[in-house]
PAVORO-953771 format. One record per atom (N, C-alpha, C, O, CB): residue number from 1; residue in one letter; atom name; x, z, y. Coordinates in Angstrom, 1 decimal, decimal comma. Glycine has a CB too. Layout:
! PAVORO-953771
> i  aa  at  px  pz  py
> NUM  A  CA  X  Z  Y $
...
END
This chain:
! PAVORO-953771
> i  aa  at  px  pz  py
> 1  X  N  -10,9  -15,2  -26,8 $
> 1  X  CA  -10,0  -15,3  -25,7 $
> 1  X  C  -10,7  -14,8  -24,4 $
> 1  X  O  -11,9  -15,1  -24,2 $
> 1  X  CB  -9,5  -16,7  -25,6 $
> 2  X  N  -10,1  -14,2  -23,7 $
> 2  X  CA  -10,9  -13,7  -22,6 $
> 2  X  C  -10,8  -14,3  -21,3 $
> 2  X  O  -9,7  -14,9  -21,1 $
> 2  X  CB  -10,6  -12,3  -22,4 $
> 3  X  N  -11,6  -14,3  -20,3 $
> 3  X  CA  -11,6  -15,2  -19,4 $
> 3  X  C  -10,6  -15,0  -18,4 $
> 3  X  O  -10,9  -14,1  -17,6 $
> 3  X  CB  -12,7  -15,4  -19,0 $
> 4  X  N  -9,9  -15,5  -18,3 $
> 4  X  CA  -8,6  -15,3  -17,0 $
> 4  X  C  -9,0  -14,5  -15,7 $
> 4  X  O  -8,4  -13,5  -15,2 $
> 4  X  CB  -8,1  -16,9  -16,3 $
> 5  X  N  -10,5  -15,5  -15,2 $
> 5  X  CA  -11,0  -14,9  -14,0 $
> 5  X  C  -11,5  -14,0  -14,0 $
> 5  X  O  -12,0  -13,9  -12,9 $
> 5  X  CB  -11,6  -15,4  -13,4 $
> 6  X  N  -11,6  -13,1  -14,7 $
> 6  X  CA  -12,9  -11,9  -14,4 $
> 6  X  C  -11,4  -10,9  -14,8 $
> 6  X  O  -10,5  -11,0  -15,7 $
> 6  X  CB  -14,8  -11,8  -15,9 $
> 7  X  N  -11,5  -9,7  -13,6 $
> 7  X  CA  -10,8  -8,9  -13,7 $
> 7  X  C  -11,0  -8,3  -14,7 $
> 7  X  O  -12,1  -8,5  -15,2 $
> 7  X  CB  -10,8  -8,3  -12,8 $
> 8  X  N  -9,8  -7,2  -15,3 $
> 8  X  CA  -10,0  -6,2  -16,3 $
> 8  X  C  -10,4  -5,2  -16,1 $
> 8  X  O  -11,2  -4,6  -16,9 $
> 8  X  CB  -9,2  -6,0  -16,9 $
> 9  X  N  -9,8  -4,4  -14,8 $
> 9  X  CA  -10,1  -3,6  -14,0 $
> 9  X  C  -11,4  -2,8  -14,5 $
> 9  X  O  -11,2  -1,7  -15,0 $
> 9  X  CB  -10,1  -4,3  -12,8 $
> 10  X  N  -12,5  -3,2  -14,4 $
> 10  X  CA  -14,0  -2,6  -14,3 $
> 10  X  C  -13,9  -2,2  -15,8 $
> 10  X  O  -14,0  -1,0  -16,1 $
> 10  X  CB  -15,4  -3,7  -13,9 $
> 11  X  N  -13,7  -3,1  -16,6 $
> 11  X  CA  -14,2  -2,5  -17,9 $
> 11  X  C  -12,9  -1,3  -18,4 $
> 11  X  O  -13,4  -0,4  -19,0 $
> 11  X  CB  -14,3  -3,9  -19,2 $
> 12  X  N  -11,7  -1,2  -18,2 $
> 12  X  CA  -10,4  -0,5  -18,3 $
> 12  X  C  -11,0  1,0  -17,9 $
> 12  X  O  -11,1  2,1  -18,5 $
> 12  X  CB  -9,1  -1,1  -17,2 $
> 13  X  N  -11,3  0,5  -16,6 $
> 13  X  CA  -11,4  1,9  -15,7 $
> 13  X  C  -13,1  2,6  -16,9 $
> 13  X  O  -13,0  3,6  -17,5 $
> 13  X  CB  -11,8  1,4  -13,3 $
> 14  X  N  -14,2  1,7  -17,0 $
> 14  X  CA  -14,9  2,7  -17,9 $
> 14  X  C  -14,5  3,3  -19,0 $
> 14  X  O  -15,0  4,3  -19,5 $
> 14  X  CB  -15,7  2,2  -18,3 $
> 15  X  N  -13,2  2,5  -19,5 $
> 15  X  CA  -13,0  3,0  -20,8 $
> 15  X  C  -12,2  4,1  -21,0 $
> 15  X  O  -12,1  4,8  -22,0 $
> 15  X  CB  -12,4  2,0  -21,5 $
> 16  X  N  -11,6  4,3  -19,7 $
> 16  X  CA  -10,9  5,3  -19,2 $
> 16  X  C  -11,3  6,8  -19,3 $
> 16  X  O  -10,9  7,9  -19,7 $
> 16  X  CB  -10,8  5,0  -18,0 $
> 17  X  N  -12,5  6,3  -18,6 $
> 17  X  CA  -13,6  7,1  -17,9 $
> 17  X  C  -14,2  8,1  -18,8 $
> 17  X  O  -14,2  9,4  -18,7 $
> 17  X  CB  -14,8  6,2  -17,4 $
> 18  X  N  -14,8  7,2  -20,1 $
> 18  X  CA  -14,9  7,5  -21,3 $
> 18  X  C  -14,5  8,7  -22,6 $
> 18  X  O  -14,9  9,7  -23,3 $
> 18  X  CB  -14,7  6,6  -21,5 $
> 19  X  N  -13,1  7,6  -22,1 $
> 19  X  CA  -12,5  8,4  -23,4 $
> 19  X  C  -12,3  9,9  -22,5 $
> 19  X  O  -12,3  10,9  -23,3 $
> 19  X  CB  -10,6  7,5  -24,2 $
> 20  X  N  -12,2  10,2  -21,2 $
> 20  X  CA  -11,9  11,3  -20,9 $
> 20  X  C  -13,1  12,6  -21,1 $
> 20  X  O  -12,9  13,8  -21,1 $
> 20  X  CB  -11,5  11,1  -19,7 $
> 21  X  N  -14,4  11,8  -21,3 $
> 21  X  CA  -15,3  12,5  -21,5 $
> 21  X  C  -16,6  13,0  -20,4 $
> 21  X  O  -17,5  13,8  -20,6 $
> 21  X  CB  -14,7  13,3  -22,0 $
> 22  X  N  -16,3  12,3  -19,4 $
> 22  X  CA  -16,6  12,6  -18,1 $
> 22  X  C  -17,3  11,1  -17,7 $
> 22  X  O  -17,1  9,9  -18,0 $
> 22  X  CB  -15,1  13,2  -17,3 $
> 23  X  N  -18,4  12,1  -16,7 $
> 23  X  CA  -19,4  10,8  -15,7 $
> 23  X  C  -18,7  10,0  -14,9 $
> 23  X  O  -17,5  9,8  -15,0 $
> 23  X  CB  -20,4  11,3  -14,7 $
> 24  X  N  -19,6  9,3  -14,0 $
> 24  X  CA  -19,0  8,4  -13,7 $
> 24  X  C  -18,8  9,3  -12,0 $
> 24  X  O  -18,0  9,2  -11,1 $
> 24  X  CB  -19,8  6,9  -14,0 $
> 25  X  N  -19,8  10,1  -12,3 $
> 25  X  CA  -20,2  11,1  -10,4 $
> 25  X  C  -19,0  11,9  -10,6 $
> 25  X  O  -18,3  12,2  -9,7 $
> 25  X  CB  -22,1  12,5  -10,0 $
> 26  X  N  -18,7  12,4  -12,1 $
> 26  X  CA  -17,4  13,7  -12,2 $
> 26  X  C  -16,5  13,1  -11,5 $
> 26  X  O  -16,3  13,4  -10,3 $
> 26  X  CB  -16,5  14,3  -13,7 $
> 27  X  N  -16,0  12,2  -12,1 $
> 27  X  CA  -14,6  11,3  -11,8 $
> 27  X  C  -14,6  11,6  -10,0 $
> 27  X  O  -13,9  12,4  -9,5 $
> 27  X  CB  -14,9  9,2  -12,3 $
> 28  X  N  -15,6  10,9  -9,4 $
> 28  X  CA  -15,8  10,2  -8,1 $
> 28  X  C  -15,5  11,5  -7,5 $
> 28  X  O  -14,6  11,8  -6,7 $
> 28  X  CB  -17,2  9,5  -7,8 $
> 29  X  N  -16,4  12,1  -7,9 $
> 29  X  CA  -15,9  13,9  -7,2 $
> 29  X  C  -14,6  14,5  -7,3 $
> 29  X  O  -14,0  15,0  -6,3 $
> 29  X  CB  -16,6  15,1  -7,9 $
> 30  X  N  -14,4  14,4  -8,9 $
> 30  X  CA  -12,9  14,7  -8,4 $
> 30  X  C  -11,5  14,3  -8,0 $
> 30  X  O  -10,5  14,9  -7,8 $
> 30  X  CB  -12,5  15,2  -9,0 $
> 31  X  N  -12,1  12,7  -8,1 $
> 31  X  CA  -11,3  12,1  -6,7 $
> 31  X  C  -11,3  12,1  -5,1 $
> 31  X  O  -10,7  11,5  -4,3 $
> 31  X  CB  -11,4  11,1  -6,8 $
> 32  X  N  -12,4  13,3  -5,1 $
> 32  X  CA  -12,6  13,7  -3,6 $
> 32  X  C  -13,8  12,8  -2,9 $
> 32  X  O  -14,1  12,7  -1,7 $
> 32  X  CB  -11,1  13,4  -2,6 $
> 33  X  N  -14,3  12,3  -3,7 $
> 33  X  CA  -15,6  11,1  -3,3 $
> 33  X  C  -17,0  12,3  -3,0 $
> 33  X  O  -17,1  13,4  -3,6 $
> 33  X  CB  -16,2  9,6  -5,1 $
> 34  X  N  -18,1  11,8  -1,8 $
> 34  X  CA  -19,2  12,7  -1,6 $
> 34  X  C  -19,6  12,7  -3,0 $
> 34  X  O  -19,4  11,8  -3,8 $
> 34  X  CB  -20,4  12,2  -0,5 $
> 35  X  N  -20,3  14,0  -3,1 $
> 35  X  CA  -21,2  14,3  -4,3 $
> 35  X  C  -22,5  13,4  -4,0 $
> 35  X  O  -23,0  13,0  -5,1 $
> 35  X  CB  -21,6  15,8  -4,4 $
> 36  X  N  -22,9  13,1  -3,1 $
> 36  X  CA  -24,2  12,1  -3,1 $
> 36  X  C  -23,9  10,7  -3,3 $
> 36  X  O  -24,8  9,9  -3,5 $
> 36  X  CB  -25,1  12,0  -1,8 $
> 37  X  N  -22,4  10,3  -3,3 $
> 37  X  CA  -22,3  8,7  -3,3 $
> 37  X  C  -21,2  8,1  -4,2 $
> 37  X  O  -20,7  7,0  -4,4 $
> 37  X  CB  -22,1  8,1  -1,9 $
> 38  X  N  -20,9  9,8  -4,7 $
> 38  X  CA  -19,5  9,5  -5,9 $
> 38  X  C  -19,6  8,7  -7,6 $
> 38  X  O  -18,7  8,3  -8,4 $
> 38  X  CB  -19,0  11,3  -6,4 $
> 39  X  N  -21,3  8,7  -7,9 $
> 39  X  CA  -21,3  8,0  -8,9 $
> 39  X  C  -22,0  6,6  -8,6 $
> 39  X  O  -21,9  5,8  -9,5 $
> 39  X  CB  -21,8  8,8  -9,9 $
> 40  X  N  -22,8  6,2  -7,1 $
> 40  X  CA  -22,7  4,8  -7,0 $
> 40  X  C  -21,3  4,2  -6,3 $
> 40  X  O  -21,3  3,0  -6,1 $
> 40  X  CB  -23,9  4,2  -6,2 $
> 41  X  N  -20,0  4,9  -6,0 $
> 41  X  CA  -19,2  4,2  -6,0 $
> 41  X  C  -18,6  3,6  -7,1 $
> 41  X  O  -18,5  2,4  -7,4 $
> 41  X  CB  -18,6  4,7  -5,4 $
> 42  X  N  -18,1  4,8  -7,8 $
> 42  X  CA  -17,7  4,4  -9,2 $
> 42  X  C  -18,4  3,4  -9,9 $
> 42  X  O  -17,8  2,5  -10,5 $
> 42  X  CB  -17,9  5,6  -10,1 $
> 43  X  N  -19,7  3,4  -9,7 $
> 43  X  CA  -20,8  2,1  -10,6 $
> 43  X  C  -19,9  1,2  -10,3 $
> 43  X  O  -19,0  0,6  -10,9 $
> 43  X  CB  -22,6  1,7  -10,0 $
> 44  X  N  -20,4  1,0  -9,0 $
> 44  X  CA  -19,7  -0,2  -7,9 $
> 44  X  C  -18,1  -1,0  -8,5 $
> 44  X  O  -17,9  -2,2  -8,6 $
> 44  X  CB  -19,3  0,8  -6,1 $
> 45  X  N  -17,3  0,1  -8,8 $
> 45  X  CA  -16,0  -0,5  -9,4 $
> 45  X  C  -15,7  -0,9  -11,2 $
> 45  X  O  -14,9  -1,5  -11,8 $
> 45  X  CB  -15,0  0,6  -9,0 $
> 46  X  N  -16,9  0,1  -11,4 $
> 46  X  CA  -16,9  -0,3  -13,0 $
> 46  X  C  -18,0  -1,5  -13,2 $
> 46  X  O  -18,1  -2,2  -14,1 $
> 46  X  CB  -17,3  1,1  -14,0 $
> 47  X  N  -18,8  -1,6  -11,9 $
> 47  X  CA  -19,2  -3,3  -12,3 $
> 47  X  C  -18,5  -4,9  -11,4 $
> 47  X  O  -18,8  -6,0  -11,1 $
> 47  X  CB  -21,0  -3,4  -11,9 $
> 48  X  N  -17,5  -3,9  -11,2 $
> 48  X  CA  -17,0  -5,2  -10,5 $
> 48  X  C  -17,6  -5,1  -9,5 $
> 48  X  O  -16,6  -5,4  -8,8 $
> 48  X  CB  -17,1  -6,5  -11,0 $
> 49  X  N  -18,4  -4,9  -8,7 $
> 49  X  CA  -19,0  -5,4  -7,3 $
> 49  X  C  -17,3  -5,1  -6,1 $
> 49  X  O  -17,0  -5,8  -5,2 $
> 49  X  CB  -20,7  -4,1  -6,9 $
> 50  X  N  -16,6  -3,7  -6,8 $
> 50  X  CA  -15,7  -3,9  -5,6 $
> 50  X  C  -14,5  -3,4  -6,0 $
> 50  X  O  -14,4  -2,7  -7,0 $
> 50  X  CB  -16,1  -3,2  -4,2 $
> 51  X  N  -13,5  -3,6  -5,3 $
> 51  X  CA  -12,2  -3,8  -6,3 $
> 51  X  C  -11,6  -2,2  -5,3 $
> 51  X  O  -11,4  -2,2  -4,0 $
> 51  X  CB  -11,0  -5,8  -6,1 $
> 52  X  N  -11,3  -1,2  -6,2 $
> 52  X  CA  -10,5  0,3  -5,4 $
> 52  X  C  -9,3  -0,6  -5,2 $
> 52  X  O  -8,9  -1,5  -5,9 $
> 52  X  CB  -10,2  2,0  -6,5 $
> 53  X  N  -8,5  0,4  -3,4 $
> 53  X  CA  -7,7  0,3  -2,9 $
> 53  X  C  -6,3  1,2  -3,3 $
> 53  X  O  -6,5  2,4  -3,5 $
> 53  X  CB  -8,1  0,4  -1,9 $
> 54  X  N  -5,2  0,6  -3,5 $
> 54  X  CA  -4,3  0,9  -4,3 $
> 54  X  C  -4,1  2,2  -4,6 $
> 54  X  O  -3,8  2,7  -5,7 $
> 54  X  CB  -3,4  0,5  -4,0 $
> 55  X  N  -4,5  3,0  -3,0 $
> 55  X  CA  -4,6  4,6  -3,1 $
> 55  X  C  -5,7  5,5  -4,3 $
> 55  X  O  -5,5  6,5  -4,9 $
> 55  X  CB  -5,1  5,0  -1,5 $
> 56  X  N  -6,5  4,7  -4,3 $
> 56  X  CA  -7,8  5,2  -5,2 $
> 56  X  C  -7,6  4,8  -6,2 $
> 56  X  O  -8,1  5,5  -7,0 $
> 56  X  CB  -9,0  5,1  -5,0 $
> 57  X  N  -7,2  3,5  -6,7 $
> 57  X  CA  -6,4  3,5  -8,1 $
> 57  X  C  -5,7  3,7  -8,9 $
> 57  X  O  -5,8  3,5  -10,1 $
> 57  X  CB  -6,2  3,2  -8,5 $
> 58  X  N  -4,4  4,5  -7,9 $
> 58  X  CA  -3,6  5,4  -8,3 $
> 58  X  C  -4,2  7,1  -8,5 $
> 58  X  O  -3,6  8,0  -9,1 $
> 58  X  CB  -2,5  5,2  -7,3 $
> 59  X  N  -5,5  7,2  -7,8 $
> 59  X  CA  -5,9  8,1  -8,0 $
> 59  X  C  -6,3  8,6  -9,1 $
> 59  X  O  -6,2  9,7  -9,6 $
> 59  X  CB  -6,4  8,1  -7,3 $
> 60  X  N  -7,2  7,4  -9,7 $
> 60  X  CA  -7,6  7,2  -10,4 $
> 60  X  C  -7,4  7,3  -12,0 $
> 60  X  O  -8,1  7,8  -12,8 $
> 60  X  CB  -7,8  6,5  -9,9 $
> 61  X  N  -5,9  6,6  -12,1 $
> 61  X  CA  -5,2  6,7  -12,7 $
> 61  X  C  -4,7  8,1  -13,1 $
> 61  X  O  -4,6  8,4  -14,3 $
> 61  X  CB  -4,5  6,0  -12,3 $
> 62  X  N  -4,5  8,6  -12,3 $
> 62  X  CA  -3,3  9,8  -12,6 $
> 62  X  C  -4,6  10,8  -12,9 $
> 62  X  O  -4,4  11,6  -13,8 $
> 62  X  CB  -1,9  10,4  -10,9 $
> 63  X  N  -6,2  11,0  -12,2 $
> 63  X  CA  -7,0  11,6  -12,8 $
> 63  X  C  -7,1  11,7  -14,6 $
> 63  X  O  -7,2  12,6  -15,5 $
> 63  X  CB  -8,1  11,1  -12,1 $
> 64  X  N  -7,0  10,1  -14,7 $
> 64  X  CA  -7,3  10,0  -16,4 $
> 64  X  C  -6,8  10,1  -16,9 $
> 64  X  O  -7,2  10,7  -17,9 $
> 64  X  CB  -7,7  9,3  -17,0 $
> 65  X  N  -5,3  9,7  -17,0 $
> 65  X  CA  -4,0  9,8  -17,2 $
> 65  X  C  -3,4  8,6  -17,9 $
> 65  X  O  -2,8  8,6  -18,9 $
> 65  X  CB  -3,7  11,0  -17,9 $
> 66  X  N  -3,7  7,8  -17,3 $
> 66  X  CA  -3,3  6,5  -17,8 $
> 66  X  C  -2,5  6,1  -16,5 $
> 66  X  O  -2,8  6,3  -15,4 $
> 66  X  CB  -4,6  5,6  -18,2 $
> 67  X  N  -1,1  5,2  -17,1 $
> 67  X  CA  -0,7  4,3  -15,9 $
> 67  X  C  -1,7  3,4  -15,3 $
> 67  X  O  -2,7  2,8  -15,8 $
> 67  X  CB  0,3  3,4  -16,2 $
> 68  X  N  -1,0  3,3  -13,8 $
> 68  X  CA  -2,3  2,0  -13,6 $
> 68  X  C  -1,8  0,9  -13,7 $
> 68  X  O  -2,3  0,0  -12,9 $
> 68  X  CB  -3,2  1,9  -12,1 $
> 69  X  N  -1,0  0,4  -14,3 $
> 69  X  CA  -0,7  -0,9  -14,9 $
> 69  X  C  -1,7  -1,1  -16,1 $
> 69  X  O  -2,3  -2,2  -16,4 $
> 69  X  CB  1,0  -1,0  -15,3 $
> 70  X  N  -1,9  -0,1  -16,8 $
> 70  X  CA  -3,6  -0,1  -17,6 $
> 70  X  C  -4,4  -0,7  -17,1 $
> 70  X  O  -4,9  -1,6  -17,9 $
> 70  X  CB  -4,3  1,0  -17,7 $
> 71  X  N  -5,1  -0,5  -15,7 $
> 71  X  CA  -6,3  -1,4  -15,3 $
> 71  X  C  -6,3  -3,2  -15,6 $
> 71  X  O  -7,2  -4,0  -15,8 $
> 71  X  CB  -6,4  -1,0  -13,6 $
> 72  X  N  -5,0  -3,4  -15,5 $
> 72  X  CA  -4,8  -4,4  -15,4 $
> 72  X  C  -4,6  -5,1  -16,5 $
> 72  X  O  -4,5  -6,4  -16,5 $
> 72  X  CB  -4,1  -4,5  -14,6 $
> 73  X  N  -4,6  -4,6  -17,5 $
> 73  X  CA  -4,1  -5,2  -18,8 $
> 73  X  C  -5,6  -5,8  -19,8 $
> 73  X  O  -6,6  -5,3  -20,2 $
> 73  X  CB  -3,2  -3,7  -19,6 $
> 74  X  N  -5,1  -7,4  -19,8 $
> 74  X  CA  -6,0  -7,9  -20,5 $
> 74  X  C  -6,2  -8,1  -21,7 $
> 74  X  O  -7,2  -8,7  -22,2 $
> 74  X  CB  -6,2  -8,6  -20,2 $
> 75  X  N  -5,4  -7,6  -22,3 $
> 75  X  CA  -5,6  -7,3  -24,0 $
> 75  X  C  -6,3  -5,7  -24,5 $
> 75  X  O  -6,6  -5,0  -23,5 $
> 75  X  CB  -3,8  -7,5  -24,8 $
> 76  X  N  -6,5  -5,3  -25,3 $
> 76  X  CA  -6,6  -4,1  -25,9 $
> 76  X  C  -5,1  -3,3  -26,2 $
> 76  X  O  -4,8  -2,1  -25,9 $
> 76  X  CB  -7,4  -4,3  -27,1 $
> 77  X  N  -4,3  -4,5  -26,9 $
> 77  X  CA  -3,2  -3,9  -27,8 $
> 77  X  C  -2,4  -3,8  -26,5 $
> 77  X  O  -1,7  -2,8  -26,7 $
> 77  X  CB  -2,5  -4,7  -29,2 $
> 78  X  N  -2,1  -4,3  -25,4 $
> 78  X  CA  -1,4  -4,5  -24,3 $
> 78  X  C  -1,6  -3,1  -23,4 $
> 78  X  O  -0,8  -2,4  -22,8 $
> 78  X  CB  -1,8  -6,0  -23,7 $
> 79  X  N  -2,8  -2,9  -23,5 $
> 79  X  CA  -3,5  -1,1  -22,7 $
> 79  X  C  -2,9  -0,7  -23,4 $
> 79  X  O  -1,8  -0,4  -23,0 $
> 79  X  CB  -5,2  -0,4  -22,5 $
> 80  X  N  -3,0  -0,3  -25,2 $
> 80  X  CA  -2,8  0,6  -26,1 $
> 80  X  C  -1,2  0,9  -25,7 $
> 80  X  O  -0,9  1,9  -25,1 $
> 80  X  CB  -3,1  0,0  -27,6 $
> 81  X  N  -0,1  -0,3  -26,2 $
> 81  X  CA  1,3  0,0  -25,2 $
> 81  X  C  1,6  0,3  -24,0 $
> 81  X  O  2,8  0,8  -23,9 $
> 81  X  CB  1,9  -0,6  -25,1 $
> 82  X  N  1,2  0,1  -23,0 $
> 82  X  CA  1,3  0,5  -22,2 $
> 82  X  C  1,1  2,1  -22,0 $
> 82  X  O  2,1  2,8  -21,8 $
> 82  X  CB  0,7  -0,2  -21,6 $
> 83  X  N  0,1  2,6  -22,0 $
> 83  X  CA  0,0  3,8  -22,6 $
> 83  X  C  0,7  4,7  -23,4 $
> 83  X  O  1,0  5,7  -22,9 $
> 83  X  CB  -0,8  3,8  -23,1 $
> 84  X  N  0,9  4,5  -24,4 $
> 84  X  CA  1,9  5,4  -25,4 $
> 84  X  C  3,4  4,8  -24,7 $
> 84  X  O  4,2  5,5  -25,3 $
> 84  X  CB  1,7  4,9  -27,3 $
> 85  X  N  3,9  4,0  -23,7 $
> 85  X  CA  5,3  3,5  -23,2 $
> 85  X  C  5,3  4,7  -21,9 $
> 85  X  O  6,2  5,3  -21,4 $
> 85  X  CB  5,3  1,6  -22,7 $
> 86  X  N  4,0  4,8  -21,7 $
> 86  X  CA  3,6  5,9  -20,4 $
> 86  X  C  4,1  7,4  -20,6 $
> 86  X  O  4,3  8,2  -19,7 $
> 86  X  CB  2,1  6,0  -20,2 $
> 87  X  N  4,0  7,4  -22,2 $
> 87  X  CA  4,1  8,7  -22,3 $
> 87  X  C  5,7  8,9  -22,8 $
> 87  X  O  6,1  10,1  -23,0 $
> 87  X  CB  3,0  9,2  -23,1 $
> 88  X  N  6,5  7,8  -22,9 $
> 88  X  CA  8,1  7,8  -23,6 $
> 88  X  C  8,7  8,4  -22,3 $
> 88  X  O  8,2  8,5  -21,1 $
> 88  X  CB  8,9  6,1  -24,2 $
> 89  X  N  10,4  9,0  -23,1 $
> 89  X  CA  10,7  9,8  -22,1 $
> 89  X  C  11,5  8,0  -21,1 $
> 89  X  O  11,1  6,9  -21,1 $
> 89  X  CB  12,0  11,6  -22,7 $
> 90  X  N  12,5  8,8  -20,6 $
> 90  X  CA  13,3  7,5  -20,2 $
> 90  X  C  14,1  7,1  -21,3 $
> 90  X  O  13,9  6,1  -21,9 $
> 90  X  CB  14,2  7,7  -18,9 $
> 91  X  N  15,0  7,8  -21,6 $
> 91  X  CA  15,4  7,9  -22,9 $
> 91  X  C  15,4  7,3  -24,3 $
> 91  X  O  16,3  7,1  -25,0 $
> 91  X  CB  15,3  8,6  -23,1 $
> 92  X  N  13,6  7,2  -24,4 $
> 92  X  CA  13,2  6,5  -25,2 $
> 92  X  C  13,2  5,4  -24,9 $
> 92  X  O  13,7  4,5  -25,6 $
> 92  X  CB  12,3  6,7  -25,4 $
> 93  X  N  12,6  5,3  -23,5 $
> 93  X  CA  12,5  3,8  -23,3 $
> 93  X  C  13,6  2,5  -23,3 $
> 93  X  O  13,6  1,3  -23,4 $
> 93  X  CB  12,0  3,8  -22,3 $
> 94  X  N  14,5  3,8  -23,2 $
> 94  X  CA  15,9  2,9  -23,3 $
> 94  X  C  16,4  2,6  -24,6 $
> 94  X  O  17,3  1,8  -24,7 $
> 94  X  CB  17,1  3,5  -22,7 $
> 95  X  N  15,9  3,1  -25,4 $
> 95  X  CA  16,0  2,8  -27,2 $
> 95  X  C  15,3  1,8  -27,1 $
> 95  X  O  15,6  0,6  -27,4 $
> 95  X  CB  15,3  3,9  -28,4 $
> 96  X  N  14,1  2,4  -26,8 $
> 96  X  CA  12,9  1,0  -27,2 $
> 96  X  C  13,8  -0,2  -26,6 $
> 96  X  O  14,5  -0,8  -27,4 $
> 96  X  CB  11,1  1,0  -26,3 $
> 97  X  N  13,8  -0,4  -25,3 $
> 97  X  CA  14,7  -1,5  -24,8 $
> 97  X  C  15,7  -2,1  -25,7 $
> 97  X  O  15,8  -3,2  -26,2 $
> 97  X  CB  15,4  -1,1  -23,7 $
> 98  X  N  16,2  -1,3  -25,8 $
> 98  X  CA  17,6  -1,8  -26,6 $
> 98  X  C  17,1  -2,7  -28,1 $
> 98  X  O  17,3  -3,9  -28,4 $
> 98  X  CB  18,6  -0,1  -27,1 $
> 99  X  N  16,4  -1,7  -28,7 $
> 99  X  CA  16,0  -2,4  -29,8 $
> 99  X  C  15,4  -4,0  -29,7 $
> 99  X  O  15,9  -5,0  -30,4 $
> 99  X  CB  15,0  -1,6  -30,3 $
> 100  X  N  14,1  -4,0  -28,5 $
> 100  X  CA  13,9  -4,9  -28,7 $
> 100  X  C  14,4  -5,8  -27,8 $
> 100  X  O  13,6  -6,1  -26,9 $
> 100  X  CB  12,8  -4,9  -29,0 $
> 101  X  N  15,6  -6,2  -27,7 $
> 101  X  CA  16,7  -6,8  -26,8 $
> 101  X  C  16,9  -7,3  -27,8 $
> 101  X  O  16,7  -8,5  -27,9 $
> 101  X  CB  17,8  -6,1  -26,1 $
> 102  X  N  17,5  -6,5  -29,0 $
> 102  X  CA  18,3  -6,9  -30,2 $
> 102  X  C  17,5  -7,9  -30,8 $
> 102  X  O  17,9  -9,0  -30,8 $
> 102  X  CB  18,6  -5,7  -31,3 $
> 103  X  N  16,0  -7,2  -31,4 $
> 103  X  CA  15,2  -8,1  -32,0 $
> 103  X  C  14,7  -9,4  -31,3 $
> 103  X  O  14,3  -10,3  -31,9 $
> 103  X  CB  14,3  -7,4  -32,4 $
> 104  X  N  14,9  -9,4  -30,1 $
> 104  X  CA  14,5  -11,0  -29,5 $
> 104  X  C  15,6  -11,8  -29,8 $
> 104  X  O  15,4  -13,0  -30,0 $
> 104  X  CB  14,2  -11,1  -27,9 $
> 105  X  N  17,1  -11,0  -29,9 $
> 105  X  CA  18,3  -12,2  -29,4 $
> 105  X  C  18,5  -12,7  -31,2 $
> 105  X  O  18,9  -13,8  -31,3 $
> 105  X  CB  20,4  -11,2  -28,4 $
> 106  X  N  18,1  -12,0  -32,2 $
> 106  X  CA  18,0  -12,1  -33,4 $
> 106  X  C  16,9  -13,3  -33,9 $
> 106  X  O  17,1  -14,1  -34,8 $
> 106  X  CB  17,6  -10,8  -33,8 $
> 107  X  N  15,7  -13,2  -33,0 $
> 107  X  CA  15,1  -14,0  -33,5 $
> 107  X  C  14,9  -15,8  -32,8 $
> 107  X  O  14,1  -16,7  -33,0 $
> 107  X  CB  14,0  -13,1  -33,6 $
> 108  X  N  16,3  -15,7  -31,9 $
> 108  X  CA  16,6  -17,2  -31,3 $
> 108  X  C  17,4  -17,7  -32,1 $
> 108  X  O  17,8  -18,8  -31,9 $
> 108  X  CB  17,1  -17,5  -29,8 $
END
């Protein structure tokens, strides 16, 4: 079970980071961060020491291509959907909805 208090944030955003294939200084850079202070910022947020401002986590986000309702997500399987829901059209999502509308009122 994971601890309520410790943001998800830091570890999300590495994993992000990661799967994209890229440093922690690339990222920072090509979010417009100095080249001399773009990968201890990044450190800085992937250890928690400081929490990015909405603007730079949307930045952030849309760099890696993940929603940033991702950062926040404290499960695995909960990032995993979110993600693949990120990528449904609207359309879909209105199936999906629908469906599981059905399947909740089914299972009261």
């Amino acid at each position: 079970m994971s601890d309520k208090r410790i943001s998800p944030l830091p570890l999300r955003l590495k994993q992000a980071r990661k799967a994209m294939g890229i440093s922690q200084k690339q990222l920072g850079i090509q979010l417009g961060m100095e080249p001399g202070t773009a990968s201890a910022r990044m450190n800085h947020y992937e250890k928690g020491k400081h929490t990015p401002d909405y603007a730079t986590l949307k930045a952030m986000a849309d760099e890696l291509g993940v929603p940033v309702a991702y950062f926040f997500c404290e499960s695995e399987k909960s990032a995993q959907l979110l993600c693949l829901l990120d990528q449904m059209t609207d359309a879909e999502k209105d199936i999906l909805i629908e469906q599981l509308t059905k399947l909740n009122t089914t299972d009261k």
